[in-house]
OpenMM code with the backbone's topology and positions (N, CA, C; nanometers):
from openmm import Vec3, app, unit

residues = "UNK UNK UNK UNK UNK UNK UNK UNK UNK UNK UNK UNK UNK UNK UNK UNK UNK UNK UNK UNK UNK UNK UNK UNK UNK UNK UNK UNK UNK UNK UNK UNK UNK UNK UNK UNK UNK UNK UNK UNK UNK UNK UNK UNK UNK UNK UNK UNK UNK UNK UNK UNK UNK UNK UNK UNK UNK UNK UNK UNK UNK UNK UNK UNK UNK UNK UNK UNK UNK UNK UNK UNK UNK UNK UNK UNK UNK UNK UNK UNK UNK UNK UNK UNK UNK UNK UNK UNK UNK UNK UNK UNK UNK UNK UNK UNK UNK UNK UNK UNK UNK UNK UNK UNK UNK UNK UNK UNK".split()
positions = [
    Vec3(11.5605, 21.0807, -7.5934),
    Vec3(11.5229, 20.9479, -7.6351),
    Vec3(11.4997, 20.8640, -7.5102),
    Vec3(11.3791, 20.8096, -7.5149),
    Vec3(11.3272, 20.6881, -7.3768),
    Vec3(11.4594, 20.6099, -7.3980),
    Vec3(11.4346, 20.5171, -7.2979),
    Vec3(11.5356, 20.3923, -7.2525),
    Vec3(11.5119, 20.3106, -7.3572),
    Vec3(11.3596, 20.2747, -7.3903),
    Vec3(11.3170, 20.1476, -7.4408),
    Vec3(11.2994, 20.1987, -7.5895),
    Vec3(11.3563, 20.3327, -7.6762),
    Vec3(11.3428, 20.3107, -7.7488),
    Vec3(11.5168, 20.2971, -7.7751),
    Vec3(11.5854, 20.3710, -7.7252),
    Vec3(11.7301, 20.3142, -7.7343),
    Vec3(11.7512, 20.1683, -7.7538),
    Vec3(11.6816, 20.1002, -7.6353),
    Vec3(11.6955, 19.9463, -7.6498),
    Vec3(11.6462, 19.8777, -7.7504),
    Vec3(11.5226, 19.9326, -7.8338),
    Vec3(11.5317, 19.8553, -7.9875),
    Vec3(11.6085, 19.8874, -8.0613),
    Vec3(11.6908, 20.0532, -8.0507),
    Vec3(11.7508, 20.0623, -8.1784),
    Vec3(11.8687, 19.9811, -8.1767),
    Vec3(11.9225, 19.9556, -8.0378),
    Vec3(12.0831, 19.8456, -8.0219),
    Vec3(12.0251, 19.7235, -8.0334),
    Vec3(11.9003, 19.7084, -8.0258),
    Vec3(11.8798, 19.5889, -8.0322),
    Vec3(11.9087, 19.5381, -8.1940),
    Vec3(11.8489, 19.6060, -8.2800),
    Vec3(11.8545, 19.6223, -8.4326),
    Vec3(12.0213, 19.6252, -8.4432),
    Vec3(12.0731, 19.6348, -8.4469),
    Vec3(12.2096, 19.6843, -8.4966),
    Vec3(12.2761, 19.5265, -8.4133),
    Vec3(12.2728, 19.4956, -8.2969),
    Vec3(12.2978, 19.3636, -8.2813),
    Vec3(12.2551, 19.2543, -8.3634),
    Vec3(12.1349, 19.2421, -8.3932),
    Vec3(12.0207, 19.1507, -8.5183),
    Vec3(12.1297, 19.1793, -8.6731),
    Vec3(12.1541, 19.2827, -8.7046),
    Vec3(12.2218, 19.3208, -8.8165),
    Vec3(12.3704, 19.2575, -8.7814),
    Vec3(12.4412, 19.3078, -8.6879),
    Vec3(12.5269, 19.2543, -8.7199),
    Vec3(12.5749, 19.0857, -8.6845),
    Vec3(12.4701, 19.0236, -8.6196),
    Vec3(12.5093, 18.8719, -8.6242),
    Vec3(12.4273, 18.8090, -8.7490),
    Vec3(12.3356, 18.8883, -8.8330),
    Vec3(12.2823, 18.8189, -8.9665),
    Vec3(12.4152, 18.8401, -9.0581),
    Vec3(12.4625, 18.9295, -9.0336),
    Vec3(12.5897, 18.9876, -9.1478),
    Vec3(12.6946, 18.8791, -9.1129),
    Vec3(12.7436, 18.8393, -8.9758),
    Vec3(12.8191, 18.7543, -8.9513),
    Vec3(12.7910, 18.6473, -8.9926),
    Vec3(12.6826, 18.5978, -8.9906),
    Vec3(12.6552, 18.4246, -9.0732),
    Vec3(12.6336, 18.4559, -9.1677),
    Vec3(12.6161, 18.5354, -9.2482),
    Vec3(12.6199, 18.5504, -9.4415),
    Vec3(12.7523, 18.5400, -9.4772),
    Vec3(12.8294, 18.6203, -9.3706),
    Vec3(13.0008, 18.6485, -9.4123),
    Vec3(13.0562, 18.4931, -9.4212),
    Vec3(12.9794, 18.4422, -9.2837),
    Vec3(13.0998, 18.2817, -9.2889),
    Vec3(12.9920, 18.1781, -9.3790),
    Vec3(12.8838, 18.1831, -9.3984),
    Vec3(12.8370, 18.0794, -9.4965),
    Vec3(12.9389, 18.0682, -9.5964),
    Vec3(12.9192, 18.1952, -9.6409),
    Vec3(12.9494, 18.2478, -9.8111),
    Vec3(13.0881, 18.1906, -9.7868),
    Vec3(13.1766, 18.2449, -9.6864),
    Vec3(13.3606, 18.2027, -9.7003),
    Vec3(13.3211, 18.0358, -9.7174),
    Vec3(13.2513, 17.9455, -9.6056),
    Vec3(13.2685, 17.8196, -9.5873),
    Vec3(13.2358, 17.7541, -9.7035),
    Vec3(13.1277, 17.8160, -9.7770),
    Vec3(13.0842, 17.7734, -9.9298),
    Vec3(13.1268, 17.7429, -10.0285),
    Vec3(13.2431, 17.9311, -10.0019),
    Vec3(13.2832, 17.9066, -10.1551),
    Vec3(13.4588, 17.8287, -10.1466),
    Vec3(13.4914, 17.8369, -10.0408),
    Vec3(13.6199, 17.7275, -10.0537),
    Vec3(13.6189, 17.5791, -10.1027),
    Vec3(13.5054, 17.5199, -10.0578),
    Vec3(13.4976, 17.4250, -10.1247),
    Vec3(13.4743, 17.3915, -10.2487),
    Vec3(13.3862, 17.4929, -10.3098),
    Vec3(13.3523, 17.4916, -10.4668),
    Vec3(13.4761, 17.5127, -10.5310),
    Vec3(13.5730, 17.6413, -10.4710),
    Vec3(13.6530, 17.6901, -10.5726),
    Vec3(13.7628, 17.5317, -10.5783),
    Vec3(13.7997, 17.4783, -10.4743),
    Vec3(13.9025, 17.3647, -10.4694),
    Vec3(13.8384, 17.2359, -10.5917),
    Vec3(13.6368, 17.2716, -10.5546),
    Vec3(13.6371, 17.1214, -10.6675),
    Vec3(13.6674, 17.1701, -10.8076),
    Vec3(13.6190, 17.3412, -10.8321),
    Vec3(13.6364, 17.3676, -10.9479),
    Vec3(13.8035, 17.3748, -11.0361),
    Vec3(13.9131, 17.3997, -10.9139),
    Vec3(14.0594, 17.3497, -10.9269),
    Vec3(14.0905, 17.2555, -10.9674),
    Vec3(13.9959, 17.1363, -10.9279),
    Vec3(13.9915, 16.9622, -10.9328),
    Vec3(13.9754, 16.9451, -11.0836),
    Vec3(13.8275, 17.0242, -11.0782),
    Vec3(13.8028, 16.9853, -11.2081),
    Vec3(13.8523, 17.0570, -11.3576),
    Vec3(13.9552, 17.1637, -11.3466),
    Vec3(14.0521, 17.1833, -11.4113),
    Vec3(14.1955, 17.1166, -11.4273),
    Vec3(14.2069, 16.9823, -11.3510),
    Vec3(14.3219, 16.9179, -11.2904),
    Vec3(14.4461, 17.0051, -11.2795),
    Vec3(14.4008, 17.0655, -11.1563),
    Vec3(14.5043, 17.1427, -11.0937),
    Vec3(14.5429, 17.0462, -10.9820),
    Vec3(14.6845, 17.1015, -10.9648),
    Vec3(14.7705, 17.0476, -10.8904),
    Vec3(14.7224, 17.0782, -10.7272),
    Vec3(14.8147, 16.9985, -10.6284),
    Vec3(14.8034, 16.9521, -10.5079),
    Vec3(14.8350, 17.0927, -10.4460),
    Vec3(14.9800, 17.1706, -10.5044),
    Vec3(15.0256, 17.2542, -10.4815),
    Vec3(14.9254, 17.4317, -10.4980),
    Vec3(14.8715, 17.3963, -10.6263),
    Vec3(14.7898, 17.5275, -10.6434),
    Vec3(14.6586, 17.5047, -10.5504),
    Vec3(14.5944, 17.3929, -10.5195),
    Vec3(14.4939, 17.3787, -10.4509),
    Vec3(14.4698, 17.4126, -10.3130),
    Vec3(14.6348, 17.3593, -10.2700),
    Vec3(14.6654, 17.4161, -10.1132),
    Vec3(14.7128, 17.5962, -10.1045),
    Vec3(14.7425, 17.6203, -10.1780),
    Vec3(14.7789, 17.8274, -10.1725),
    Vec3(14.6330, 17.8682, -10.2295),
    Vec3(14.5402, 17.8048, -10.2936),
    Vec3(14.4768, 17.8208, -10.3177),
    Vec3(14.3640, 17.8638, -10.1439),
    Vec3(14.3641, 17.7604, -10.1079),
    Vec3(14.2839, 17.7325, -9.9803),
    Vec3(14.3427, 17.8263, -9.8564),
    Vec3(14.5064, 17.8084, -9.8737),
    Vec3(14.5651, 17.9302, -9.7978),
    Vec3(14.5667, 18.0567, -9.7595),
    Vec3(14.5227, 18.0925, -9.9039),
    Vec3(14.4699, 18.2416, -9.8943),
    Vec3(14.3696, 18.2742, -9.9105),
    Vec3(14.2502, 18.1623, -9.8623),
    Vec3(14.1411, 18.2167, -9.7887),
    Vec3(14.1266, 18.2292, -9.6731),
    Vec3(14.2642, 18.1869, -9.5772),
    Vec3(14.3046, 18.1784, -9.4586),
    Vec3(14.3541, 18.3295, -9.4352),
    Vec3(14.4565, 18.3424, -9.4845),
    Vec3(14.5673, 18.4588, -9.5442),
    Vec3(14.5041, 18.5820, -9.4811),
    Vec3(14.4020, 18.6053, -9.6151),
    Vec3(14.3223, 18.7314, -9.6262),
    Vec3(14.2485, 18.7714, -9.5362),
    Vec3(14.1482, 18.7422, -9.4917),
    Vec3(14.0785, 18.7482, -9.3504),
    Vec3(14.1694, 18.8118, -9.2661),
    Vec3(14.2831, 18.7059, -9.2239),
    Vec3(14.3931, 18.7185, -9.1159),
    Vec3(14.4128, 18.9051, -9.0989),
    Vec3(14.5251, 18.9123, -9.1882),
    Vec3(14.5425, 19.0526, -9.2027),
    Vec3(14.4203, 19.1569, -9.2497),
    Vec3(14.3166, 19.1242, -9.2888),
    Vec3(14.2114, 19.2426, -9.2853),
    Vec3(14.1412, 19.2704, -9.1688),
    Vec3(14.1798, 19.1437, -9.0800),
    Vec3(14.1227, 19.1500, -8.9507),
    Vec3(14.1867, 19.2111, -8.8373),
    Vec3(14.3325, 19.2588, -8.8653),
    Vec3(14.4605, 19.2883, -8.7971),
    Vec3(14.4323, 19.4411, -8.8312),
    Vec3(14.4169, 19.4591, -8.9701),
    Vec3(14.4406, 19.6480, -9.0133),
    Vec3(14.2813, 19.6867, -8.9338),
    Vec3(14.1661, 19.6045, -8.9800),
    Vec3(14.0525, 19.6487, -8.9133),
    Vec3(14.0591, 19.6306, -8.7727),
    Vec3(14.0892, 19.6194, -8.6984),
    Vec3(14.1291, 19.6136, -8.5242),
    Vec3(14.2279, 19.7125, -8.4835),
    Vec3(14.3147, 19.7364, -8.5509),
    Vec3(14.3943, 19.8484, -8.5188),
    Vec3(14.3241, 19.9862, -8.5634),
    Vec3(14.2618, 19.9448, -8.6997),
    Vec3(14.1373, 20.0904, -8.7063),
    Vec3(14.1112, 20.1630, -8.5861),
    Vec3(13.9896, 20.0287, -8.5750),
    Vec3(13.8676, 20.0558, -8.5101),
    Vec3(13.9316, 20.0994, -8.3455),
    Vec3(14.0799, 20.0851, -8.3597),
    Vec3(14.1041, 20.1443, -8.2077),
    Vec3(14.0876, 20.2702, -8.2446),
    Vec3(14.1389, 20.3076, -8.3596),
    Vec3(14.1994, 20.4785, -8.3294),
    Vec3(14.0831, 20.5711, -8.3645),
    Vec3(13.9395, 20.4737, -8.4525),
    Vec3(13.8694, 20.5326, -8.5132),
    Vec3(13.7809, 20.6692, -8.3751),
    Vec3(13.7532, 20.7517, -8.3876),
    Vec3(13.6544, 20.7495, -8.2874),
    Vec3(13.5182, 20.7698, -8.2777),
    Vec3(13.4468, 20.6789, -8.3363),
    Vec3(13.3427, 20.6901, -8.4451),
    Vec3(13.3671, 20.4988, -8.5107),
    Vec3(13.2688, 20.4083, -8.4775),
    Vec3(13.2537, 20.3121, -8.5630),
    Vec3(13.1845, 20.3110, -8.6734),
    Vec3(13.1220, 20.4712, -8.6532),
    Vec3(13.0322, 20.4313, -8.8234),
    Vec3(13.1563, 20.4692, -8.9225),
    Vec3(13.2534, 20.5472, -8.8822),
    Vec3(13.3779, 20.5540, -8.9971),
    Vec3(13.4044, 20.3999, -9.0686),
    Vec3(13.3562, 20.2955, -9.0134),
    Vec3(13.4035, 20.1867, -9.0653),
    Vec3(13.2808, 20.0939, -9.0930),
    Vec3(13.1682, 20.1139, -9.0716),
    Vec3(13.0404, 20.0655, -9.1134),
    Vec3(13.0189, 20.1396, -9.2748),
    Vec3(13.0667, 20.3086, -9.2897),
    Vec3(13.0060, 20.3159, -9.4185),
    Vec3(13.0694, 20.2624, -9.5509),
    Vec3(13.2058, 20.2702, -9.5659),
    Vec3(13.2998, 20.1906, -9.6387),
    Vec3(13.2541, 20.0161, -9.6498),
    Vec3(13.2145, 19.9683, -9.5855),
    Vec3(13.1016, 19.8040, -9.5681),
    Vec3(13.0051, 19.8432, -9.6596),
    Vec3(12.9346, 19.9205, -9.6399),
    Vec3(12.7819, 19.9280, -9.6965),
    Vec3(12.7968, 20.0155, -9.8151),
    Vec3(12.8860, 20.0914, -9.8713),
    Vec3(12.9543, 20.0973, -9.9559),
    Vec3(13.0125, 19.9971, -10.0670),
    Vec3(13.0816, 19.8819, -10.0281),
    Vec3(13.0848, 19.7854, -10.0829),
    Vec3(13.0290, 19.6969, -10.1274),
    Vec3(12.9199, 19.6595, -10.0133),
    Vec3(12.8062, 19.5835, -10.0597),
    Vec3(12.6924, 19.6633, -10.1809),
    Vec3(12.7215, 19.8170, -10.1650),
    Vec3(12.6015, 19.8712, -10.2655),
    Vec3(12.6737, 19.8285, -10.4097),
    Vec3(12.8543, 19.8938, -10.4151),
    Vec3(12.8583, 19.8490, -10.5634),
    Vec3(12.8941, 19.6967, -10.5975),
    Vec3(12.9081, 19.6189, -10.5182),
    Vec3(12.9113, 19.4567, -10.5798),
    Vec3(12.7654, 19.4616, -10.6296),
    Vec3(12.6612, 19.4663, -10.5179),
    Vec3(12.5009, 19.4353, -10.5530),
    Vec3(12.4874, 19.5517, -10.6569),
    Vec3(12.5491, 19.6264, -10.7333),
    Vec3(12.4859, 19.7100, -10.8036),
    Vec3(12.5699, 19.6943, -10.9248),
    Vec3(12.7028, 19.6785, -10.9465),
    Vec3(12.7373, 19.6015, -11.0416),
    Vec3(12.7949, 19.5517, -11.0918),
    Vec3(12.7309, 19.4114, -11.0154),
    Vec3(12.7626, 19.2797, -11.0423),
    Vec3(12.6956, 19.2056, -11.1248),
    Vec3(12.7615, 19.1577, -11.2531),
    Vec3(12.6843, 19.0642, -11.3284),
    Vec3(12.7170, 18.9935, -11.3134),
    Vec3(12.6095, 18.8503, -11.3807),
    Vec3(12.6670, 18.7235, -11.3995),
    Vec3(12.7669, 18.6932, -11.4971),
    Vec3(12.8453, 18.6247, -11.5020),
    Vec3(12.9728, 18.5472, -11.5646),
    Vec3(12.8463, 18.4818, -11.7012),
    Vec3(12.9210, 18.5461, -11.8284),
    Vec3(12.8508, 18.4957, -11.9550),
    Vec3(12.8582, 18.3319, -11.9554),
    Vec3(12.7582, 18.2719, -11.9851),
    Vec3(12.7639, 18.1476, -11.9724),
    Vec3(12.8754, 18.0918, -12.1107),
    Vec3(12.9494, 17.9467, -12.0694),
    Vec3(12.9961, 17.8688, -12.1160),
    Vec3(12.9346, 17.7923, -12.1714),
    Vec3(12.9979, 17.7746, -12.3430),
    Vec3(12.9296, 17.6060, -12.3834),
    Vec3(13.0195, 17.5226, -12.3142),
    Vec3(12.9774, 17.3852, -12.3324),
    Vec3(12.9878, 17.2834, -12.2816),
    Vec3(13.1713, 17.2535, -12.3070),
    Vec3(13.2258, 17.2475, -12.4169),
    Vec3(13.3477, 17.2595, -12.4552),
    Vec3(13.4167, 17.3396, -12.3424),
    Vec3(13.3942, 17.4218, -12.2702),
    Vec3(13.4883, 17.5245, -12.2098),
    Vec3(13.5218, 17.4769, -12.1154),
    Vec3(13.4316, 17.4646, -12.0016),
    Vec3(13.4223, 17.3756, -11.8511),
    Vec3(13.4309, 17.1669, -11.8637),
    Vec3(13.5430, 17.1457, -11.8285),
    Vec3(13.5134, 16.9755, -11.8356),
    Vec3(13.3854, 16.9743, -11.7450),
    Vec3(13.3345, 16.8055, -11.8247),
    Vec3(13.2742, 16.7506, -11.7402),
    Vec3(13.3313, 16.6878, -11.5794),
] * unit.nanometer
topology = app.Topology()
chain = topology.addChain("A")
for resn in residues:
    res = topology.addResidue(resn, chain)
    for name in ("N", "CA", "C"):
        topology.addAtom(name, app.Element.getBySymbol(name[0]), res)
């Protein structure tokens, strides 16, 4: 393999993984706020709202701790790229939408 075709293929896989990184934190930064107004608008408490928000802190934390200690011992990073793309095939494959609500269910 030339130099310069090596250098597009890392180049690609860099492009991939900083698009994957801003989808990952949109989506987290997004949906914390929705889920807290949608808490609100169930009049949930101060208390469930904050453990609520906590363990979107939480989770990350320690998946980021077991995945770092992996990826030391792995020797091979695609061992931990296919389990990702794995996940993303069966959410995107099946995932439905949430049956809609009448109006009665969800307050205004």
């Amino acid at each position: 393999m030339t130099d310069s075709a090596r250098g597009v293929s890392s180049s690609a896989w860099l492009w991939l993984l900083v698009a994957c990184a801003v989808l990952t934190q949109s989506t987290v930064n997004l949906l914390r706020p929705v889920t807290s107004y949608k808490l609100l608008a169930l009049q949930a408490d101060s208390v469930t709202i904050g453990l609520t928000t906590a363990a979107y802190a939480l989770v990350p934390l320690f998946t980021a701790v077991w995945l770092g200690r992996y990826s030391d011992r792995a020797p091979q990073l695609k061992l931990l790229a296919w389990p990702g793309w794995a996940c993303w095939w069966l959410v995107g494959h099946f995932w439905r939408p949430l049956p809609r609500y009448g109006p009665s269910y969800w307050p205004a």
